[in-house]
C-alpha positions in Angstrom: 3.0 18.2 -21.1 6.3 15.8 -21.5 5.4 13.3 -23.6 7.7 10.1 -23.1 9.4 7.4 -25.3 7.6 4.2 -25.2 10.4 2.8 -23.0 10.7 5.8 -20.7 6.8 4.8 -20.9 7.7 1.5 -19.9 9.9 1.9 -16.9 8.3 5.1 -15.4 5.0 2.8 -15.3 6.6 -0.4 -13.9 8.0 2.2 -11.2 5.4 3.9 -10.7 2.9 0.8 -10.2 5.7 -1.0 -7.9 5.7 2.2 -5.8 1.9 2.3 -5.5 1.9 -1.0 -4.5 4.2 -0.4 -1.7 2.7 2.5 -0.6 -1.2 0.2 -0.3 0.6 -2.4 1.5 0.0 -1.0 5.1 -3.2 0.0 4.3 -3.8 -3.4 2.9 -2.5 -5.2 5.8 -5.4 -3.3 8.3 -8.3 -3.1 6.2 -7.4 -6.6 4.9 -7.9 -6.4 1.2 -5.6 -7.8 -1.4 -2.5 -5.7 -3.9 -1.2 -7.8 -6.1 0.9 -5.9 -8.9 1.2 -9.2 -12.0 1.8 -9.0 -15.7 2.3 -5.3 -15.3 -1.1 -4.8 -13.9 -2.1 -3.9 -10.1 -5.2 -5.3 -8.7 -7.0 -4.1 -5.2 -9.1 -6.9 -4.5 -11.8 -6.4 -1.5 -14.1 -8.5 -0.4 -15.7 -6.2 2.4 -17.6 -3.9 3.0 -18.6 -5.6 -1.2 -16.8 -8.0 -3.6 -14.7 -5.1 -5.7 -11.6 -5.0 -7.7 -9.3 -1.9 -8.4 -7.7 -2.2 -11.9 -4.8 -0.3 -12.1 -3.3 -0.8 -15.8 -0.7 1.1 -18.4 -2.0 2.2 -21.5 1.4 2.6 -23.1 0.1 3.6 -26.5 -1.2 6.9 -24.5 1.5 6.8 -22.3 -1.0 6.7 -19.4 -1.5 4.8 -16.6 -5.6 3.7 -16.6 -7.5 3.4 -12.8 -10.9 1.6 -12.9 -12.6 1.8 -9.5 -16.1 1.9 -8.4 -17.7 2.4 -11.6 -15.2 5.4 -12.9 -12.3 5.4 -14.7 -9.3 7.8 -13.9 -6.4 8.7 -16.8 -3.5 9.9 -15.1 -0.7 11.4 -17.3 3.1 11.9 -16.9 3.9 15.0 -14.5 7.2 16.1 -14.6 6.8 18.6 -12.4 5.5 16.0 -9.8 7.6 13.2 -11.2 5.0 10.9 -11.5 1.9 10.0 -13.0 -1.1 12.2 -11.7 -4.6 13.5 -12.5 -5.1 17.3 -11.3 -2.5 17.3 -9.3 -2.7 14.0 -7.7 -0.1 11.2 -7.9 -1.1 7.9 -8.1 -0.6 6.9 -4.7 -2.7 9.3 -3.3 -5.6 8.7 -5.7 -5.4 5.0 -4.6 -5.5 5.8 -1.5 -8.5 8.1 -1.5 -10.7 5.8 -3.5 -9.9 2.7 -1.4 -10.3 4.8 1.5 -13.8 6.0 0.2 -14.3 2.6 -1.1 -13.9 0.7 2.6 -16.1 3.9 4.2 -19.0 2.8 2.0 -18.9 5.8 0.0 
């Protein structure tokens, strides 16, 4: 496992949160739920089918990037091989996705 400089850290993060957020926009825009990306930190807010929020935070001390959704929390390392941050294979993105997709489907 790479392990990166604080500020490789840094702007792999801010990238990799940015790109997240771009990539929940059109899913945001039908299922009408909320990405806002502030202070470094993406929220998914819903208010249907519940009241939830998606916390999607760096933990630069770690050098990971920290999902809390639906009760869990998620650590997702630097791949290099996938040049991103992932969890078993999955980028952040596509973990989003699946647990707001899960999320909006009532589990």
């Amino acid at each position: 496992m790479a392990v990166l400089s604080e500020q490789e850290f840094r702007v792999k993060s801010d990238e990799a949160l940015e790109n997240a957020r771009r990539t929940l926009l059109p899913l945001a825009d039908n299922e009408g739920f909320e990405v806002e990306l502030q202070n470094g930190v993406l929220n998914l807010v819903f208010e249907e089918p519940g009241d939830a929020k998606f916390v999607v935070s760096p933990n630069a001390p770690v050098r990971q990037i920290w999902v809390s959704a639906m009760a869990r929390s998620y650590k997702l390392a630097w791949a290099p091989e996938l040049g991103a941050f992932a969890l078993d294979g999955e980028t952040l993105p596509r973990l989003l996705e699946r647990l707001t997709r899960t999320f909006l489907e009532g589990q």
